[in-house]
N, C-alpha and C positions, 0 to 999 in steps of 0.2 A: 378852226379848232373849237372843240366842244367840250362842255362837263357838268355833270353833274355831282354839286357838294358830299352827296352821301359818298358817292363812289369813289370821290376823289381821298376819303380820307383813306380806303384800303389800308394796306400792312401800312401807311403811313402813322396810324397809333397803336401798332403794336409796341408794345414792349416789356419789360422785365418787370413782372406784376412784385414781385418781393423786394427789389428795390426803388421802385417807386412808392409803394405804400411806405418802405422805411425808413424812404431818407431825409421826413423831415422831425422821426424820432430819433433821432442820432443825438444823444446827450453825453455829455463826455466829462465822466469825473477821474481824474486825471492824479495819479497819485505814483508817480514816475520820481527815483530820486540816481542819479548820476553817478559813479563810484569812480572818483580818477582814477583807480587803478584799473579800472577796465577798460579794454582795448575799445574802441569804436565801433566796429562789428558787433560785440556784444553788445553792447549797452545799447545800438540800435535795435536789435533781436528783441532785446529784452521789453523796449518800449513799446516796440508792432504789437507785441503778443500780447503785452499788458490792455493795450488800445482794441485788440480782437477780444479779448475775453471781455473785457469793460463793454463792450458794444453788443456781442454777440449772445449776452445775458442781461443785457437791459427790457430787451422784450421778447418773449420766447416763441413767438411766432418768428422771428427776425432768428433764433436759436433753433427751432426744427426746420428752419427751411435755407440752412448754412450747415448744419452738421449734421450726421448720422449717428454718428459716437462722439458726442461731446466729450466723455470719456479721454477718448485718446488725445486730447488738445486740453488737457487736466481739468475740464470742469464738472464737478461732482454737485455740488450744492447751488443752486440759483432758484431764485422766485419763481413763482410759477403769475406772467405778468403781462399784459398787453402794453405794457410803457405808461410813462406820462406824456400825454398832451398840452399840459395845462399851459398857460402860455408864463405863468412863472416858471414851470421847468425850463422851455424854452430860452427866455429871457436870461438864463443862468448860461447859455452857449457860447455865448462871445467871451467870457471870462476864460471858460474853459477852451477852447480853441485859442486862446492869444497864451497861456498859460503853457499848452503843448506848443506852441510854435517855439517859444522860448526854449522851451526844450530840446527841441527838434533841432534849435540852430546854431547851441550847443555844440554839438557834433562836430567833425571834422572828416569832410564828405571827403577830401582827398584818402583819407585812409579807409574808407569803405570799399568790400566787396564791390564790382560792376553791377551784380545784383540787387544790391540792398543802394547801389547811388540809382540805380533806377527806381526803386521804390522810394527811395527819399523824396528824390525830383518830381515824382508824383504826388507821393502825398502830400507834400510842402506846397505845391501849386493849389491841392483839392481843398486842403485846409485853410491857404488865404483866402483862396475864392467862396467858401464857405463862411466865413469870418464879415468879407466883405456884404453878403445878401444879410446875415442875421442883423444887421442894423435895423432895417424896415420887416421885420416879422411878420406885422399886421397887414403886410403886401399878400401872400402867402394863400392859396386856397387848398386846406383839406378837401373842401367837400363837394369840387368840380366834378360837373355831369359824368366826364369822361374818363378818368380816372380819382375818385373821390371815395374815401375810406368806405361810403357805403355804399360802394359798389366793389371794391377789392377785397373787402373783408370776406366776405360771401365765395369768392372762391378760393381765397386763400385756405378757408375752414374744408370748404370741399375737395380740395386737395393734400389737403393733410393725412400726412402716412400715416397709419396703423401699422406697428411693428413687432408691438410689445402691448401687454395691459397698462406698461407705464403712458404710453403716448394716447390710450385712450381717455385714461385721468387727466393728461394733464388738457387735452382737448375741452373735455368737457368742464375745465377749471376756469379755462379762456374764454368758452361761449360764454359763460356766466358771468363774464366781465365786461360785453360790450355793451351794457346798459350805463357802466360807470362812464367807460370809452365814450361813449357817445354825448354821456352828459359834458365832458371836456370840450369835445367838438364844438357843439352846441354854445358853451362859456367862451370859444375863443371867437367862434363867427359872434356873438355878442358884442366883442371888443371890438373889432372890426368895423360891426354896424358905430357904434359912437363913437369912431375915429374919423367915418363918413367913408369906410373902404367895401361896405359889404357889395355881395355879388349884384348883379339886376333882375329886374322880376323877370325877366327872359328865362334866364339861367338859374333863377333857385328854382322857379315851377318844372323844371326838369328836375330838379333834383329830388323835389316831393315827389313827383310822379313816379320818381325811381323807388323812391324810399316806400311808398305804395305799391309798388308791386312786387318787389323784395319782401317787404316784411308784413307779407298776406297772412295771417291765419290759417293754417292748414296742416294735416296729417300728414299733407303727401306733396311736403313742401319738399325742396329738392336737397337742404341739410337733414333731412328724414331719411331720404332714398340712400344718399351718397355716403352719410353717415353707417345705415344696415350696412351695406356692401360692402365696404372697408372692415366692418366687425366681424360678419362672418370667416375673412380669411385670418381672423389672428386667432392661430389653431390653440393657443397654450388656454386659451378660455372657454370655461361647459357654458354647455347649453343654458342653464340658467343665470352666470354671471351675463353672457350677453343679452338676454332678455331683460335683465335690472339696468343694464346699461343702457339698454336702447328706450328706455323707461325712460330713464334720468336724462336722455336727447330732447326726448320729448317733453319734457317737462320743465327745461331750460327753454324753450323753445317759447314757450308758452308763457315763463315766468320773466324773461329776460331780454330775447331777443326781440320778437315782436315786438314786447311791449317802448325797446329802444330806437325801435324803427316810429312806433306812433310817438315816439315824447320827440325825437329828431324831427318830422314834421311840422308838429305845433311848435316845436322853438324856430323852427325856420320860416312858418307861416305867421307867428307874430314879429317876426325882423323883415320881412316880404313889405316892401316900401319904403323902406330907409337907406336906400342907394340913393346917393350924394352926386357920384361919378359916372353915368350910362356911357363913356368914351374911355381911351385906353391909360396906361402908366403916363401919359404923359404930361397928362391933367394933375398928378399926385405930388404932393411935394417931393421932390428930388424923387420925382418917377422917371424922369431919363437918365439920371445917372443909377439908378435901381436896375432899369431896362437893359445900360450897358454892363453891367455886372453879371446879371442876369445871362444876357446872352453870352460872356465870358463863359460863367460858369457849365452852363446848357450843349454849347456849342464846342467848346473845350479848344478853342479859335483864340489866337492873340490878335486878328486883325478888329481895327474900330467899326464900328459901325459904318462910317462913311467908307470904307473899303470893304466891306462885305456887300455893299448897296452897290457899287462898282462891279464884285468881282458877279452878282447877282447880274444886276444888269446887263454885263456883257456876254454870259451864259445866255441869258434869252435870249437874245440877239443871232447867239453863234447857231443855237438850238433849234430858232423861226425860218433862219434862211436854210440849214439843213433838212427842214421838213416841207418847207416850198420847194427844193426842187428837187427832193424825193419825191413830191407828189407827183409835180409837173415830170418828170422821166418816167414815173407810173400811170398817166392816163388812164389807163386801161386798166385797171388794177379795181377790182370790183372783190363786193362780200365786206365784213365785218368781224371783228372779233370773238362776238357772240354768235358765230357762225363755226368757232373755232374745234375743229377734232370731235370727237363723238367721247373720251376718254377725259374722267373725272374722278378718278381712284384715284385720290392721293397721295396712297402708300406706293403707285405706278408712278407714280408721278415723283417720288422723292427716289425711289432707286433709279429712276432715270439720268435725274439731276447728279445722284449722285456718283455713276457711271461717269457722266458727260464734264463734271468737274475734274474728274482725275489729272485732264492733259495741262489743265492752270493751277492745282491748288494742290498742297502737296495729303498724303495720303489723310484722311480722315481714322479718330481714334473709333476702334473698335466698342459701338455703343448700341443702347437699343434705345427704338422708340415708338410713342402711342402716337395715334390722332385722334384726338377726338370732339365731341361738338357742344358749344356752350349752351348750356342748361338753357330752353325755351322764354322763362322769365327773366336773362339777363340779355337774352338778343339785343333789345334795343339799345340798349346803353352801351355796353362791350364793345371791344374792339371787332374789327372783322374776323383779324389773325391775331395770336401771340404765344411764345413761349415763354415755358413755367421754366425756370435755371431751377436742375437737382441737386443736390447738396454738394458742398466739393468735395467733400470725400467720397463720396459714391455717386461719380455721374453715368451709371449704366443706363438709367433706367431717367426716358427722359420724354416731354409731352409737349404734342402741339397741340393747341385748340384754335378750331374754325369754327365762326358764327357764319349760320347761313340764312340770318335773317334775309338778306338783300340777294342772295344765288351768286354765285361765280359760273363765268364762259371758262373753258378750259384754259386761255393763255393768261386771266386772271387767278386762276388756281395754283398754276405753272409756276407763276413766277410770286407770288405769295408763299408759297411753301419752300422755296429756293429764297426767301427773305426771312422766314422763320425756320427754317430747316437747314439743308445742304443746299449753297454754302453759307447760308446766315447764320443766323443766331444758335442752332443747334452744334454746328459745326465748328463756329467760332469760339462759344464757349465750352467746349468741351476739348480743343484741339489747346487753344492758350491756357488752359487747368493741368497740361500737361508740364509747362513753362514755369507760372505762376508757383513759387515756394513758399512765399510769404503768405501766410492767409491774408492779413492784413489789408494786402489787394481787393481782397473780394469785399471788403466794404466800403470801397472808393467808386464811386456811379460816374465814368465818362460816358454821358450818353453819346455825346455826337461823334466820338469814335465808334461805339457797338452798332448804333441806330445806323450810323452814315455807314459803317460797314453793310449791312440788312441791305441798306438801300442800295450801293454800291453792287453789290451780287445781284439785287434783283433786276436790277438795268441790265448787267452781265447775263442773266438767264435772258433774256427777251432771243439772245441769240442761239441759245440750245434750243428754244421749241422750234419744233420740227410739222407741229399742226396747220398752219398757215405760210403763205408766201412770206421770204423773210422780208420780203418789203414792209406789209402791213406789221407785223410782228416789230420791224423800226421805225414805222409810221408811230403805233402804241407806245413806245417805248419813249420818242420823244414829245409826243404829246403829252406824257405822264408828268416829264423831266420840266417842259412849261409850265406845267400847270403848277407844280413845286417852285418851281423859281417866281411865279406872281402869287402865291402863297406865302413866300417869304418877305416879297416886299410889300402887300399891305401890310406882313406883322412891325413892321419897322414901320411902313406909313402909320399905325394907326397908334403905337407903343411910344414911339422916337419923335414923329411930328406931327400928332397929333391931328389926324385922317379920322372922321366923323364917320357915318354909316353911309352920309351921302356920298360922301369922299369916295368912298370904297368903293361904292356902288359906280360913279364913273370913269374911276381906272379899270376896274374889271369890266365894262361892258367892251373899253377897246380892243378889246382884244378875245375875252369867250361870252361865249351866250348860259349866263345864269338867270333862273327866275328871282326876284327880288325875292320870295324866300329863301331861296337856296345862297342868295346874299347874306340875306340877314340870320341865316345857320352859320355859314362862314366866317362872318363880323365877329358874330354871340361868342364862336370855337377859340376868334384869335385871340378875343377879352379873357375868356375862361383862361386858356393856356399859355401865356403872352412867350415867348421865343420857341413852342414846341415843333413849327415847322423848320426852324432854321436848325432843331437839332439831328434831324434827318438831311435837310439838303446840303446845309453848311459843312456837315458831315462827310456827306458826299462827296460834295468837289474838295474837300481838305483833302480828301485821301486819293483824288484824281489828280491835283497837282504834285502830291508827293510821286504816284505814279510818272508824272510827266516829267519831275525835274530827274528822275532817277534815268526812264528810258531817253532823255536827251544828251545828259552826261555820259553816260553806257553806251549810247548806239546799240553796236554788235552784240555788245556782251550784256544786253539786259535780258533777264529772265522774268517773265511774268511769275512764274512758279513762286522763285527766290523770293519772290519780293513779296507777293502774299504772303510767304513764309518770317520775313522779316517782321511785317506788321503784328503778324499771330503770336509772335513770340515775346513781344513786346508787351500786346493786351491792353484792355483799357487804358488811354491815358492822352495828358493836353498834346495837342497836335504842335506844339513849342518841342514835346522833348521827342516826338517822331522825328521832327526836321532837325535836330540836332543830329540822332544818331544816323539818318539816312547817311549825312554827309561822309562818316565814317564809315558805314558800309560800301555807299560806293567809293570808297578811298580803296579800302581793302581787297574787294574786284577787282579794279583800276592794278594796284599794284601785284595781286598774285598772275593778273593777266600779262605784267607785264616782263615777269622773269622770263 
């Protein structure tokens, strides 16, 4: 088995660009007061909505990219605000999260709706696990190569609708803020540096280099381009408003933005040497007990770490011998994957997928969607794949983007867009918005459910392409599934117990053939992002065993369909209250089957 680091990270970092930039602004003033005379149901209602509106006007990027009609979820008057970063706001979190638990436990879940004790259970779980990481803050990195504010900021701006002249103003009210933005950034990697947590020169020189070619000087920088094009379709404005306006683009641009991309630099190129730590969380004071919170919260997993190193381990295992003698039955099984189909329309390639899902996955909502390709100066950084989530109130209209810095063979396209698409993430999120009543949900980030679903379908596609022998197309498929599962255990080697770069370097050679650079990209990725592979694979097989313990009780009567359907209905949330209500589902089976 082979791989190369670049390629290995594919749709593995894709993901929800809007909740990831926001979810470590999430500040919560909290101003909830209990009326005994009200039923439970309400007083719960009333607290979501309260905690949705307090949230979803705290920064109004986090506000256009969560509602269409604020309007109709009563918000009329809100700042026009990219948030606080500052790490005093920050620091103000844990009050405010132990303040709403109190609140929250209040309650009396027994007289709740089924609906809202599902949102409870949710959010009572995202809230402690939240609670629990704000202790260590200065753990925390904004400004990671791979997802770091200034790198999402940039397309979050260029994908901002134009609807109205209102959403042009308030656009251009927010470029002209990310110079304050940034200087915050900047104040909190300062703490960090004299706490002795800042990043390593590995990884900030990435990040200047980002920040260099992001924030180039130019006319015909790509907030220029994407900005006109968006303007000309908002019909209610002449001709000459849109020329002032695309004035005042440029002029931000020039006075603001740029000039917060050079001051982010030089604050980050006088902190470039004062890394204390070049090894993982584990070296940090209570960096293992951080790590295990961490991957709690990330993974959305009640198992310990010493049982995810188990359930890891014996997946490689099951995965090695299944791909030795696949091969050994294949001898004669020649060609490659970048041999694959002659057929790389991707828009063919999703109504394929999404034809060939019908027989597993119950009907997809009636939705439309783009693809399209990340702006040339952010290739290197960006993901390979990821979808943009469209506002819940209006998800017709919905996008993938595909980096083609590195090229996709067609069974890599195939099953990328069947990981961002139908049936991943396009389908999931738009299928469980059908479910989801409470808005409240949508500001609760389980990744390792959404992610471990992506990944989950994308294994599942290896078996609809039709381009290749379906051996190799399984040969691929569990090579991938390795390479993930010894990606998960240096993150624990190098986080949990403390795995140097040498370390790493001679667990991986037993097993794939990496260049020591392509090690030391790897090493650099897991320090940057300390449990983000586990939130994809642990993801995965969370949602493969619930699979297995459902079709082993069922037998006869398990439905793949059903039970996707199960999952989707439920939507983001800890893999603790899946396995709860599985057991009742299949009770419910069990006994209609049995009248």
């Amino acid at each position: 088995m082979s791989a190369k680091q670049d390629e290995s990270a594919g749709s593995l970092t894709c993901h929800d660009l809007r909740k990831e930039l926001l979810l470590f602004l999430i500040i919560l003033p909290f101003f909830f007061f209990i009326g005994c005379s009200q039923k439970d149901d309400q007083v719960f209602s009333s607290l979501t909505n309260e905690l949705f509106i307090s949230e979803t006007t705290s920064n109004t990027l986090n506000l256009h990219y969560t509602l269409s009609d604020p309007k109709s979820y009563g918000i009329e008057d809100y700042d026009i605000t990219l948030g606080d970063i500052s790490l005093q706001a920050l620091e103000s979190k844990p009050v405010d999260l132990e303040n709403y638990l109190k609140r929250l436990h209040k309650l009396n879940t027994d007289k709740l709706s089924s609906e809202n004790q599902l949102t409870y259970d949710i959010l009572e779980s995202y809230l402690s696990d939240k609670l629990s990481l704000s202790e260590n803050l200065l753990y925390d990195e904004l400004l990671s190569p791979s997802s770091g504010l200034q790198s999402q900021l940039p397309i979050l701006f260029a994908e901002y609708k134009f609807d109205s002249e209102k959403d042009v103003e308030e656009y251009l009210c927010l470029l002209s803020q990310i110079d304050g933005y940034f200087n915050q950034a900047i104040a909190f990697e300062a703490e960090k540096s004299e706490a002795g947590y800042f990043m390593n020169d590995y990884i900030v020189d990435q990040v200047i280099d980002q920040c260099r070619q992001i924030g180039v000087y130019s006319d015909s920088h790509f907030l220029v381009a994407t900005f006109n094009d968006k303007l000309d379709a908002v019909e209610e404005l002449t001709l000459a408003q849109k020329t002032k306006y695309r004035v005042e683009n440029v002029e931000i641009l020039y006075e603001h933005v740029f000039p917060a991309y050079d001051s982010l630099t030089e604050g980050l190129e006088k902190l470039k040497g004062t890394c204390k730590n070049t090894c993982g969380l584990f070296y940090l004071p209570e960096g293992k007990a951080y790590y295990e919170d961490l991957v709690a919260y990330t993974t959305g997993s009640d198992k310990s770490i010493k049982e995810l190193k188990k359930l890891l381990t014996e997946q490689f295992y099951e995965d090695y011998l299944s791909l030795t003698e696949l091969i050994r039955n294949n001898s004669t099984l020649t060609g490659s994957t970048s041999q694959a189909g002659a057929n790389n329309n991707p828009e063919q390639m999703i109504e394929d997928l999404k034809e060939k899902m019908k027989k597993d996955f119950p009907e997809a909502p009636d939705v439309n969607y783009e693809v399209k390709y990340v702006h040339d100066s952010l290739e290197e950084y960006l993901s390979p794949a990821f979808y943009l989530t469209p506002t819940i109130d209006n998800m017709k209209d919905n996008t993938i983007y595909i980096n083609n810095v590195d090229g996709y063979d067609s069974l890599q396209l195939y099953t990328t867009l069947a990981h961002e698409g139908y049936p991943g993430h396009l389908y999931q999120t738009t299928y469980t918005n059908q479910y989801s009543n409470n808005p409240v949900r949508n500001l609760v980030n389980y990744g390792g459910f959404t992610e471990g679903w992506a990944l989950y379908v994308e294994m599942y596609a290896y078996g609809l392409y039709d381009g290749l022998e379906p051996a190799l197309c399984e040969i691929t498929r569990l090579d991938q599934s390795l390479q993930l599962c010894l990606y998960c255990l240096v993150d624990i080697g190098v986080h949990y117990e403390g795995w140097t770069y040498d370390d790493t370097l001679t667990f991986l050679s037993k097993y794939i053939s990496l260049s020591s650079s392509g090690v030391e990209q790897l090493y650099n990725l897991i320090l940057e992002r300390p449990a983000n592979y586990l939130k994809y694979y642990v993801g995965y097989l969370e949602i493969c065993q619930l699979r297995d313990k459902a079709m082993e009780q069922l037998k006869d009567d398990f439905n793949l369909k059903d039970f996707h359907q199960f999952l989707l209905e439920i939507g983001p949330a800890p893999f603790s209250v899946f396995d709860e209500r599985l057991d009742i589902w299949i009770s419910d089976i069990q006994s209609r089957n049995a009248q």
